[in-house]
C-alpha positions as CSV (number, residue, x, y, z in Angstrom):
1,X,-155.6,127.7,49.9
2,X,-157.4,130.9,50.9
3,X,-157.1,134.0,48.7
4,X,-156.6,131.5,45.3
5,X,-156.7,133.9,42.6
6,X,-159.1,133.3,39.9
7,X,-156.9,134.5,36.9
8,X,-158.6,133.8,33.7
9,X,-162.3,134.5,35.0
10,X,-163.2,137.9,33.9
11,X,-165.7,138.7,31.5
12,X,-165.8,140.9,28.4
13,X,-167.4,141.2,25.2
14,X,-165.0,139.9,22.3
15,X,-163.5,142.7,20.1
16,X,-160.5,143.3,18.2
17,X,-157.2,141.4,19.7
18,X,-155.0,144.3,20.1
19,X,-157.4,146.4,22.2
20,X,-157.1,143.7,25.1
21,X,-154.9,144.1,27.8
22,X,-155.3,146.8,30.1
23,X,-158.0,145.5,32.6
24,X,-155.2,144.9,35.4
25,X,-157.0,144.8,39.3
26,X,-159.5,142.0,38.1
27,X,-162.0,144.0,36.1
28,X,-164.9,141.8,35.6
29,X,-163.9,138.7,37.3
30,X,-166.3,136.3,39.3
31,X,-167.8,137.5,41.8
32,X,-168.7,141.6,40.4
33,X,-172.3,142.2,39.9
34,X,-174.0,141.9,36.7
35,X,-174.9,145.9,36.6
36,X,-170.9,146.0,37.2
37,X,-170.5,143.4,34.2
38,X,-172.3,145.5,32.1
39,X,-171.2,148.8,33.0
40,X,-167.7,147.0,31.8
41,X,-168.4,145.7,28.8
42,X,-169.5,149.4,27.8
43,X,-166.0,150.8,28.9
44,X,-163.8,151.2,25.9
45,X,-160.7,148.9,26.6
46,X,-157.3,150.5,27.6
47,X,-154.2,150.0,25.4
48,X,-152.5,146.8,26.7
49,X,-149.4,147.3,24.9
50,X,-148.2,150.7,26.5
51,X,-144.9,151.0,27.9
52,X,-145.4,152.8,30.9
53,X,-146.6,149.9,32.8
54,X,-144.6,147.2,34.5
55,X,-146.1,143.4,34.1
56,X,-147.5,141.8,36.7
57,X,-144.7,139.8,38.6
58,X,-144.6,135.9,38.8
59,X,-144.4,135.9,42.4
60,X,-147.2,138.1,42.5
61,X,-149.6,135.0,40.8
62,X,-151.2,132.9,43.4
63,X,-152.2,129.2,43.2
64,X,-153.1,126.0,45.4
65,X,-150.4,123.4,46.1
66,X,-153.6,121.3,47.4
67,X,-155.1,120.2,44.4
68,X,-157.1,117.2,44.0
69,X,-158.0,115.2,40.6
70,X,-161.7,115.6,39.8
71,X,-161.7,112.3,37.8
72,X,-160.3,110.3,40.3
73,X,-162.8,112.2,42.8
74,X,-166.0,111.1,40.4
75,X,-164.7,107.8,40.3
76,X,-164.8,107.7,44.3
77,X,-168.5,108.9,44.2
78,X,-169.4,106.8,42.2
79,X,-168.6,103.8,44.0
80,X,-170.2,105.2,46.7
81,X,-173.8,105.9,45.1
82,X,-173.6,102.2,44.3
83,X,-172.7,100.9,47.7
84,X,-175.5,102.7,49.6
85,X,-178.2,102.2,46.3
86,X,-177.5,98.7,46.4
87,X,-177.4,98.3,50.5
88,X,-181.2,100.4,50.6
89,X,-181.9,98.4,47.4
90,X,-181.3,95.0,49.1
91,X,-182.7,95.9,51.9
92,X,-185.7,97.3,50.7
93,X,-185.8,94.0,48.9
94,X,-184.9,91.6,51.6
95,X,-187.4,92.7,54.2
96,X,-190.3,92.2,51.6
97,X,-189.6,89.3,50.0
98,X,-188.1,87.1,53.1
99,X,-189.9,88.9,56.2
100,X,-193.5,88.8,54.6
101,X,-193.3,86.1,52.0
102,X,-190.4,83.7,52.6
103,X,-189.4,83.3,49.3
104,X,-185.9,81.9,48.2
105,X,-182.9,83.9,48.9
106,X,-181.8,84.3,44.8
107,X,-185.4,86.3,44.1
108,X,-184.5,89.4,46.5
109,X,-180.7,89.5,45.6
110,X,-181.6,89.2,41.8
111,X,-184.4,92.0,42.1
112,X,-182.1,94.3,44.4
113,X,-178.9,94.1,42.5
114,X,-180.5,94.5,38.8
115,X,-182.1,97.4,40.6
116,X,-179.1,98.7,42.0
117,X,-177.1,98.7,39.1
118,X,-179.8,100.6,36.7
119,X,-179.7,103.5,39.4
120,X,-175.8,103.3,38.9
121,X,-175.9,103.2,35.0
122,X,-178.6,106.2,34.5
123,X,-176.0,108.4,37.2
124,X,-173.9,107.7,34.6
125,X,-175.9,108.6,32.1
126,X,-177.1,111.8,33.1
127,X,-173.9,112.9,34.4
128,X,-174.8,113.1,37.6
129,X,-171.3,113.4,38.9
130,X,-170.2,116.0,37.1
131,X,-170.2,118.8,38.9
132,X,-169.9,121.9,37.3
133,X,-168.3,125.0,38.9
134,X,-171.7,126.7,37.8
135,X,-174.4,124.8,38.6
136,X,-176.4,125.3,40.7
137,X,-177.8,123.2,43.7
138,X,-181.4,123.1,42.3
139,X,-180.0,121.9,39.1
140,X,-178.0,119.4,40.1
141,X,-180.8,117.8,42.3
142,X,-183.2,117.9,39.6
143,X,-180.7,115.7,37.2
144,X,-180.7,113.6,40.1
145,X,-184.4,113.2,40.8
146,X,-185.1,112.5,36.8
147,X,-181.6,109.7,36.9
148,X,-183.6,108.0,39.9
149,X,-187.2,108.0,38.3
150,X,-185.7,106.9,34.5
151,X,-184.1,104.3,36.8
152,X,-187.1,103.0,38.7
153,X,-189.5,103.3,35.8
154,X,-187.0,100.9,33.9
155,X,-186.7,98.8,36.5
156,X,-190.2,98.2,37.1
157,X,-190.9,97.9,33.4
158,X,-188.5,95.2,32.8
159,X,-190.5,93.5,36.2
160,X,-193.8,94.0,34.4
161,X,-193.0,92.5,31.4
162,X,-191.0,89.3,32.4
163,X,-193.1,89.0,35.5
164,X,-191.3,86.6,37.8
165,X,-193.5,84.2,40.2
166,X,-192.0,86.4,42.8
167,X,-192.5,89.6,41.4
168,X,-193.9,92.1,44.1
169,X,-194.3,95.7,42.0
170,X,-195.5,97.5,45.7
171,X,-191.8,96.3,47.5
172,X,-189.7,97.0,44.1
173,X,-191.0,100.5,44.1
174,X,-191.1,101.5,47.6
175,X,-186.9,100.1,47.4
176,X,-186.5,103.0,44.8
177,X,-188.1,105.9,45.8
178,X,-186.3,105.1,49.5
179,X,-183.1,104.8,46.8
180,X,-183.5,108.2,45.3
181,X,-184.1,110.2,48.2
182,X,-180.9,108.6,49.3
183,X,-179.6,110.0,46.6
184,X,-180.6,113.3,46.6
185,X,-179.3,113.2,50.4
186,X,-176.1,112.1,49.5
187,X,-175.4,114.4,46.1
188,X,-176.4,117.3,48.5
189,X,-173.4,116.7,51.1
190,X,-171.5,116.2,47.5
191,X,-172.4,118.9,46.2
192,X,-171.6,121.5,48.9
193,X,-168.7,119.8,49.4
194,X,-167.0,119.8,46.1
195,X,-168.1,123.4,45.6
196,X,-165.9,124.5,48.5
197,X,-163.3,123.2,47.2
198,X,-164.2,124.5,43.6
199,X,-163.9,127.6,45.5
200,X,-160.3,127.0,46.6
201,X,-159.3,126.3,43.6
202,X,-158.3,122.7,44.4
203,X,-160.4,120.8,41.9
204,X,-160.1,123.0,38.9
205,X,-157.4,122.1,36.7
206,X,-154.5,124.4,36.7
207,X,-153.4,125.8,33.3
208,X,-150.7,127.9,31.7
209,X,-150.7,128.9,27.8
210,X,-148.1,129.7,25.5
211,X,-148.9,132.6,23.1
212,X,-151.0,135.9,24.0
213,X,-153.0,135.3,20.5
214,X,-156.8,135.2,19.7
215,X,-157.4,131.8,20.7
216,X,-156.6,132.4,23.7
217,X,-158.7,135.5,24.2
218,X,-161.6,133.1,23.2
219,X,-160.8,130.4,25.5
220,X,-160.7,132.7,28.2
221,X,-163.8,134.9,27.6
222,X,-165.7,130.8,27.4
223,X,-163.7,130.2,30.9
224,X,-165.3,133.1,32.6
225,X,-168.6,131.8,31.7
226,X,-167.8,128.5,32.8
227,X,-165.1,128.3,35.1
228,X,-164.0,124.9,34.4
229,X,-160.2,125.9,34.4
230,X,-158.0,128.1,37.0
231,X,-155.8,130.0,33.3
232,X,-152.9,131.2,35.8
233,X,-150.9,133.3,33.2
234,X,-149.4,133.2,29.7
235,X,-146.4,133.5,28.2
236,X,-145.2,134.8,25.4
237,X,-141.5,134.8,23.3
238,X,-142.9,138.1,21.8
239,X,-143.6,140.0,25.0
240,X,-142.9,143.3,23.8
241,X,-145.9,142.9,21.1
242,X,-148.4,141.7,23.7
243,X,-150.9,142.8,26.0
244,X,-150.8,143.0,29.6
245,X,-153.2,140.9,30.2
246,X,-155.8,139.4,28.6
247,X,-159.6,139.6,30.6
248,X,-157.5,139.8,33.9
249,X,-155.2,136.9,32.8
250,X,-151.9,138.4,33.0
251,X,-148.8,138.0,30.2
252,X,-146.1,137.6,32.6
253,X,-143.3,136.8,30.5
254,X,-141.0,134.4,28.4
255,X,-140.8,130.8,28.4
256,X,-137.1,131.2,30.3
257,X,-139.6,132.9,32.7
258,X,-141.6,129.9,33.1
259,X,-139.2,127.6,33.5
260,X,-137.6,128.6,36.8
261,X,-141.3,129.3,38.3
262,X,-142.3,128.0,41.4
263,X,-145.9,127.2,40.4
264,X,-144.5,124.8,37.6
265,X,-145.3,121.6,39.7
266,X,-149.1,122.2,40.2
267,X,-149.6,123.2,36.6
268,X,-152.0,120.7,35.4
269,X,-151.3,121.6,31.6
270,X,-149.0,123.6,29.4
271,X,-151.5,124.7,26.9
272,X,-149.6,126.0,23.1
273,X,-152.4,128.4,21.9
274,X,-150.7,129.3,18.4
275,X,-152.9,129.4,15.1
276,X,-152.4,126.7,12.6
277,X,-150.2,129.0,10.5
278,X,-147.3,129.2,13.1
279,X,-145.9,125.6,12.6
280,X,-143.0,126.4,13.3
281,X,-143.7,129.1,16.1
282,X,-145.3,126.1,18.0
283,X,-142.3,123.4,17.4
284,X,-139.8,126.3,18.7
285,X,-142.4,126.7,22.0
286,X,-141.9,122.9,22.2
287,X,-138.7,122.0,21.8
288,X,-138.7,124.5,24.7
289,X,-140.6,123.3,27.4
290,X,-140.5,119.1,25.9
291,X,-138.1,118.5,28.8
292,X,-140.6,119.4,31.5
293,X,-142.9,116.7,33.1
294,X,-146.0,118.8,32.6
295,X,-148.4,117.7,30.5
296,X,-148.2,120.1,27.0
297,X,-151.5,119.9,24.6
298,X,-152.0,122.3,21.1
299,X,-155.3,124.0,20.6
300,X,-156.2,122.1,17.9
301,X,-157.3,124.2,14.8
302,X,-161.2,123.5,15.3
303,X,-160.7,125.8,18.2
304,X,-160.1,128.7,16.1
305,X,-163.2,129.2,15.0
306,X,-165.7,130.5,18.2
307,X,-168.8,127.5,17.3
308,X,-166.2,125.1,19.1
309,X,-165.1,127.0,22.1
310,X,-167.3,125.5,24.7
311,X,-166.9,121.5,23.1
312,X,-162.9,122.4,23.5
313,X,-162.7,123.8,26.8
314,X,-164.6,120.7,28.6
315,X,-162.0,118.6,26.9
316,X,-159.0,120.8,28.0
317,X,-160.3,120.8,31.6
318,X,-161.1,116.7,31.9
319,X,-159.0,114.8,29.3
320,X,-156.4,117.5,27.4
321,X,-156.3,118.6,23.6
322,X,-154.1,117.1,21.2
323,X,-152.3,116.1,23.5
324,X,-148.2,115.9,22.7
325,X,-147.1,114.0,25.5
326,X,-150.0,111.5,25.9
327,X,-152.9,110.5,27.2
328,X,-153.6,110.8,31.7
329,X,-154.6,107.4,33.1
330,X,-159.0,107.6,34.1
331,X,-160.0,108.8,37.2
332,X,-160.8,105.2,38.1
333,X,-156.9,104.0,37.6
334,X,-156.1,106.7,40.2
335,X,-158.8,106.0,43.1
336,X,-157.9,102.3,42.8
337,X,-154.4,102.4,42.7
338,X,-154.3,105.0,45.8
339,X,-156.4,102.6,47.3
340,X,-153.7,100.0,47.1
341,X,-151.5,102.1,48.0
342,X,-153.5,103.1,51.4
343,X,-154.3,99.4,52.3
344,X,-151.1,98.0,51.4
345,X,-148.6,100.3,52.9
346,X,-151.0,100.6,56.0
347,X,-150.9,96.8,56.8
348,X,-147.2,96.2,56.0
349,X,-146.6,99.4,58.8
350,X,-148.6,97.1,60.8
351,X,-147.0,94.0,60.5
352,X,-144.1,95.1,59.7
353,X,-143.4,97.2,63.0
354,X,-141.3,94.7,64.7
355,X,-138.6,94.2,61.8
356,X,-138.7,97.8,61.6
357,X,-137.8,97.9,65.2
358,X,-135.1,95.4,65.0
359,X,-133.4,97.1,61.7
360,X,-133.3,100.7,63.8
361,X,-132.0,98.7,66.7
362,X,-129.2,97.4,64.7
363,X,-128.5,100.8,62.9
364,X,-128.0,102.1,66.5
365,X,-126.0,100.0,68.2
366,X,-123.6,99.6,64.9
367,X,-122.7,103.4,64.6
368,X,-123.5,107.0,66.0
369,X,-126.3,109.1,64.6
370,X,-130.1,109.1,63.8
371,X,-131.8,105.8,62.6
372,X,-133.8,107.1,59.7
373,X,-131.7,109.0,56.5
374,X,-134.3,111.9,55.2
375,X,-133.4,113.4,51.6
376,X,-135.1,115.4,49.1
377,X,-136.1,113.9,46.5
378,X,-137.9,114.8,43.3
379,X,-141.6,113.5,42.8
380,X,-144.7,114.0,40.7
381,X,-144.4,116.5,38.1
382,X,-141.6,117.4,39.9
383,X,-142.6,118.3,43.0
384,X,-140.0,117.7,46.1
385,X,-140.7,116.0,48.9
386,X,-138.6,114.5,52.1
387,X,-137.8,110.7,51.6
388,X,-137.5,108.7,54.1
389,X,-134.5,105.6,54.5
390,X,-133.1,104.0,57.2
391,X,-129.7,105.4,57.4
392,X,-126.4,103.1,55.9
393,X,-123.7,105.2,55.6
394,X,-121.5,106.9,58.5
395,X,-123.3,110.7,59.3
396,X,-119.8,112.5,58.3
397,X,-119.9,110.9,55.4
398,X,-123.5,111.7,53.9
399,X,-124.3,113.0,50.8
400,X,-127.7,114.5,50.8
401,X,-127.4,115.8,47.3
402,X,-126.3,112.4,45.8
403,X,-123.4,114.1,43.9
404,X,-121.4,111.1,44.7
405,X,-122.9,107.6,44.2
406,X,-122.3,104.6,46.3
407,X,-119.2,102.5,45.0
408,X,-118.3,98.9,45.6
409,X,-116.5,98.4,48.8
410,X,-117.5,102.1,49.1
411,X,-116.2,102.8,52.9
412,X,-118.9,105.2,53.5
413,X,-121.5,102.4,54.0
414,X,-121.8,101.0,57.8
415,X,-121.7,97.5,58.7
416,X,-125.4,97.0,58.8
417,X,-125.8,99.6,56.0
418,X,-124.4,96.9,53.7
419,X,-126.8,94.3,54.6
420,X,-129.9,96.5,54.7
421,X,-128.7,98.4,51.9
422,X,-128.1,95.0,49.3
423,X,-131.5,93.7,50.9
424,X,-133.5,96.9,50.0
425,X,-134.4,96.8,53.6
426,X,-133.2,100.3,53.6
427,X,-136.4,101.5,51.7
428,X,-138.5,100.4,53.9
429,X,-139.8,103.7,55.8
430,X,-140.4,104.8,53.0
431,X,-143.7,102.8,53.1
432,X,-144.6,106.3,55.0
433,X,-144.3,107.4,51.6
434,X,-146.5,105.7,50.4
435,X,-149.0,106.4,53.0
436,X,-148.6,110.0,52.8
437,X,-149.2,110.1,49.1
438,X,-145.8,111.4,48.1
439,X,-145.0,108.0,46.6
440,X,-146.8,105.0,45.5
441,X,-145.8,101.0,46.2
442,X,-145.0,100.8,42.1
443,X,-143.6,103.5,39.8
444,X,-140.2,104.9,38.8
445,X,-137.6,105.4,41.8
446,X,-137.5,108.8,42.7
447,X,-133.8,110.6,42.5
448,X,-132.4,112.8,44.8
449,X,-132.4,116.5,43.8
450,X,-129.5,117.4,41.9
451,X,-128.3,113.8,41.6
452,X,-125.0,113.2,39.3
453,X,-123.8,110.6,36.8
454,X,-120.3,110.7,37.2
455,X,-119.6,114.6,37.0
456,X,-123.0,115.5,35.2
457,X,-126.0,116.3,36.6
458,X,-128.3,113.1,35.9
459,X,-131.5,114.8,33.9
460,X,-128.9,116.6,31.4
461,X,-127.9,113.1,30.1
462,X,-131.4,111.7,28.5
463,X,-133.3,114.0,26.4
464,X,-136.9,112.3,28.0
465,X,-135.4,112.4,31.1
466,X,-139.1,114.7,32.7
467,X,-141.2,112.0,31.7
468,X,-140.3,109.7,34.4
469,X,-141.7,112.2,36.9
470,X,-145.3,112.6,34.9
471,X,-146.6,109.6,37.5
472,X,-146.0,109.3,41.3
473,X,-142.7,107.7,42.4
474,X,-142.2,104.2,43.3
475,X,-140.9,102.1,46.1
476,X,-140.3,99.5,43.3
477,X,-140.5,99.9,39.7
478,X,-140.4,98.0,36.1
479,X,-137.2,99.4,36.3
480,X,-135.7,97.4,39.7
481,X,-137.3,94.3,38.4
482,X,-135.4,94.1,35.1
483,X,-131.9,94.8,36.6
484,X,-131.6,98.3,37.2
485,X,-131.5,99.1,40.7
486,X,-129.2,101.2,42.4
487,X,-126.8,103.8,41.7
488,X,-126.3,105.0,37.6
489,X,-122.8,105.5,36.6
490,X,-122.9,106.5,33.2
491,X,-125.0,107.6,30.8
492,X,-125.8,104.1,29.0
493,X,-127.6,103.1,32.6
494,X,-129.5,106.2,32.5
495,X,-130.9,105.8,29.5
496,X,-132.0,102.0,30.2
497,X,-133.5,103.3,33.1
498,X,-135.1,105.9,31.7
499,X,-136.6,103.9,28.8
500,X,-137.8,101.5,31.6
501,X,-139.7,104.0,33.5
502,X,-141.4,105.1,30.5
503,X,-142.3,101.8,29.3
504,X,-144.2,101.4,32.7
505,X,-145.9,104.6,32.4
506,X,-147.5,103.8,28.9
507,X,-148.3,100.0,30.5
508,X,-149.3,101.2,33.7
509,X,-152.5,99.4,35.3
510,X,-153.6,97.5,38.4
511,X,-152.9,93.8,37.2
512,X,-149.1,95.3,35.9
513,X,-148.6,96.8,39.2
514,X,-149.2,93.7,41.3
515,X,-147.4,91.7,38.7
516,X,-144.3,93.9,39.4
517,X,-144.7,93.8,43.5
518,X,-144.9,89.8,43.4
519,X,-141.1,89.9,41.3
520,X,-139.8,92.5,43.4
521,X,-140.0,89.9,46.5
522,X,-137.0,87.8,44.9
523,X,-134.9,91.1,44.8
524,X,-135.3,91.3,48.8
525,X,-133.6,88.4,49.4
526,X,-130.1,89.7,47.5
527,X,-128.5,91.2,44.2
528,X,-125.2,89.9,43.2
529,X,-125.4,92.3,39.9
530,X,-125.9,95.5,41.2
531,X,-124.2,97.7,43.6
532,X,-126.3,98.9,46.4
C-alpha cells in the first residue's frame, strides 16, 4: 500500500519520560537527513501532555491490509537456494565426472548433493536470509560471498582428507564458485525485492502497545534504528496522563478505542508494555483485550533495563515476547501448508469441474435464483471475506446473517439443497477459497458474521471463542471429523466446538492435516447425526 505510514520510526535522544510527546508531523522519522536528525535531537522537546491539542484520530493512522509473513517468506528462499545450488552443483558435477571420466553414477551425485547441502547449511548459518530493513546491499552480498567460500573450503576439505578414488578437486571447485555467483545473483533479485516491500510496509510486523510508559519509549527509540517493526499506535487507560505521542508514535486512545478499530485484523501483535510493578494494571489490560484473536505478548521485565533493548526487539518482530496466547507455527509450517493448499484445491477445481457443473445444473433447474450462495464470513484474525457455497435454500428465504440456523425438515432448504447440503457438496466452491488464500483445505469452519445460537450472538457464549480465528479457516476441521458439523443450537455445542478448534490449533501440522482430510471423505458420503 502506497503512503504506509511509518509510525514508530523517529529518532530522538532518550530523556526524561514526561518531556515526550509533542513531536506530532513526523519529526525525525526515516527518511530526514542526518544534519535534520541532529538539529532535532538539540531542540528541547515540547510538552506532550497539554490540553490544547486534539489526539491524532484512529482513522487518521494508515496501514497495509497486504501483509506477508517474513518467516514463511525465508522459508520459501530457502528452498530455493537449495534447488538451484544443488541443480549447478550436480551439474557441475555430472559433466566432469561422467562426460570426461565415465565414472559410476553414485560418485557425482554423492559429491554434488554433500556439496549442495553444506552451501545450504552455512546460508543458514550466516543468516543469509535474513533481511534486515537496514542493510544494506553490499552487506548483504558480502555475508553471502563469505557463506559460499566457508561452504566450498569445507567441502573440499572434507574431499582432501577422505580422498575418494574418484575425487577430482579442479571439478569440485569449479561446481562452487559457479554455485556462489549463483548465489550472489539470486540474493540480489531477493534482496531488491523484499526491500520494496519492506518499504510498503508489507513484511514488517504490525504492532500496537498497551501503556504510554518508558518501555515503550525505549522500544521505539531501538525501532527507529532498526526498523524491524511497523509500532502503529498505543493505547492507554490513563489518557489524560499521557503524551501525545511518543517519537511520532501517536497515543490515540483507550482500549474501548481499540477494540472497534478497523486496523485490528492486520495487527500482528498486541504488545502490553507495563513495568513489572503494575501486575495488576497488566491483568486489567488483559482481561480486556483476551477475547480478541490477536496475538497479545508482555515485555518481559529484562526489557526494562536499555542493555536488552535490541536482543528484545528482534524477538518481538520474528517469534513474540512472553507470549500469553502461545506460540505462531515456523515459517516453514506456513509455506508448506499454503503449498497444499495451492496444489490441492488447484487439482480438485480441475477434476472436479464436471461434478461442479452437474451440481449447478441441478440447483438451476430445481428452483429460481443464482447457483452459487456468497456470505460474509469471519476469517484470520478476524478478517471478513466473501464465502463461497452453492446455494440450498429458496432466495426469499435466505439468511445472509445466519441469525437463524437451519432446522430439521427446515422448509427453507430446496430439493437438491437437501442432498448437496447432507453430502457437504454444498462447500465445494469454496475450494476457490482455498485458492485464494482466504481459507485453507483444514482448519476451524469459518462462521458467518454475526451468527446466533438460539437468540445470542454465537462469540458471546464461550469465553475463548477469538482463538478459533488465530489460524486460517477450514473447509474441513478436527472439529467436522469428531461429530460437530453443522448448525450450533446451544451453547453446550459451542463450546465442544470451540474446544475442538483449539485443540487443532495447538496440534496443528502437515501429517495432522492430511490425517483429518483422509476422515473427512467418509463424511461426504452422509451424516445421520447431524442436521445439515
Amino acid at each position: 500500500m502506497k503512503n504506509v505510514k511509518r509510525a514508530g520510526q523517529a529518532f530522538a535522544k532518550p530523556g526524561n519520560f514526561e518531556q515526550y510527546g509533542a513531536q506530532d508531523g513526523g519529526e525525525g522519522r526515516r527518511g530526514k537527513s542526518v544534519a535534520s536528525l541532529a538539529k532535532h535531537r538539540d531542540q528541547k522537546p515540547l510538552d506532550g501532555l497539554s490540553s490544547g491539542r486534539s489526539r491524532t484520530p484512529l482513522s487518521a493512522i494508515k496501514f497495509s491490509k497486504n501483509t506477508l509473513n517474513m518467516n514463511a517468506v525465508r522459508a520459501v528462499l530457502r528452498l530455493c537456494d537449495g534447488a538451484w545450488v544443488s541443480l549447478v552443483i550436480l551439474l557441475c558435477i555430472w559433466s566432469a565426472y561422467i562426460g570426461s571420466n565415465n565414472k559410476e553414477i553414485i560418485a557425482p551425485i554423492i559429491a554434488g548433493l554433500s556439496g549442495a547441502l553444506g552451501f545450504v547449511v552455512t546460508l543458514y548459518l550466516t543468516k543469509a536470509h535474513r533481511f534486515s530493513p537496514v542493510e544494506k546491499w553490499g552487506e548483504h552480498l558480502r555475508t553471502v560471498l563469505l557463506s559460499g567460500a566457508a561452504a566450498l573450503g569445507v567441502w573440499l576439505s572434507i574431499a582432501l582428507i577422505l580422498r575418494p578414488d574418484t575425487f577430482l578437486p579442479d571439478a569440485l571447485a569449479r561446481a562452487g564458485l559457479l554455485a556462489t555467483a549463483t548465489l550472489l545473483v539470486l540474493h540480489t533479485v531477493y534482496f531488491f525485492l523484499i526491500k520494496r516491500q519492506h518499504e510498503k510496509g508489507e513484511l514488517i510486523p504490525t504492532i500496537v502497545m498497551l501503556g504510554a510508559t518508558a518501555a515503550a519509549q525505549r522500544l521505539i527509540e531501538e525501532n527507529a534504528r532498526t526498523h524491524e517493526l511497523n509500532i502503529l499506535a498505543i493505547f492507554d487507560e490513563r489518557l489524560s496522563r499521557a503524551p501525545h505521542n511518543i517519537h511520532g508514535v501517536p497515543v490515540v486512545g483507550k482500549i474501548e478505542d481499540m477494540l472497534g478499530w478497523n486496523a485490528l485484523p492486520y495487527v500482528d501483535r498486541i504488545v502490553v508494555t507495563l513495568p513489572s510493578m503494575a501486575a495488576d494494571r497488566k491483568k486489567a489490560f488483559v482481561d480486556q483485550v483476551r477475547k480478541l484473536p490477536n496475538r497479545i505478548a508482555f515485555l518481559v521485565d529484562e526489557f526494562e533495563t536499555l542493555d536488552h533493548v535490541q536482543q528484545r526487539l528482534t524477538q518481538i518482530a520474528e517469534i513474540g515476547m512472553r507470549e500469553v496466547t502461545g506460540k505462531p507455527k515456523p515459517g516453514y509450517h506456513i509455506f508448506i501448508k499454503r503449498a497444499v493448499d495451492i496444489a490441492i484445491s488447484s487439482v480438485a477445481l480441475l477434476f472436479g469441474a464436471p461434478i461442479l457443473a452437474l451440481i449447478a445444473l441441478a440447483i438451476k433447474l430445481d428452483s429460481d435464483g443464482p447457483v452459487l450462495f456468497k456470505q460474509k464470513r469471519q476469517g484470520f484474525n478476524n478478517r471478513l471475506f466473501d464465502v463461497y457455497k452453492f446455494r440450498s435454500l429458496r432466495v426469499e428465504a435466505q439468511d445472509k446473517e445466519a441469525k437463524l440456523q437451519v432446522k430439521a425438515g427446515d422448509s427453507r432448504v430446496t430439493k437438491v439443497g437437501r442432498f448437496i447440503r447432507k453430502t457437504s457438496l454444498d462447500e465445494l466452491p469454496q475450494l476457490l477459497n482455498v485458492l485464494r488464500g482466504d481459507m485453507s483445505l483444514v482448519g476451524p469452519r469459518p462462521h458467518a458474521l454475526g451468527m446466533h445460537t438460539g437468540n445470542t450472538e454465537t462469540y458471546k457464549l464461550v469465553d475463548d471463542y477469538a482463538h478459533r480465528l488465530k489460524v486460517k479457516p477450514g473447509l474441513t476441521g478436527w472439529a467436522q471429523i469428531n461429530g460437530s458439523r453443522g448448525p450450533l443450537h446451544n451453547a453446550k455445542d459451542v463450546a465442544r466446538r470451540i474446544q475442538l478448534d483449539i485443540e487443532y490449533i495447538e496440534r496443528s501440522n502437515i501429517f495432522f492435516d492430511l490425517m483429518i482430510m483422509i476422515k473427512t471423505l467418509p463424511c461426504l458420503l452422509g451424516d445421520d447425526d447431524n442436521i445439515r
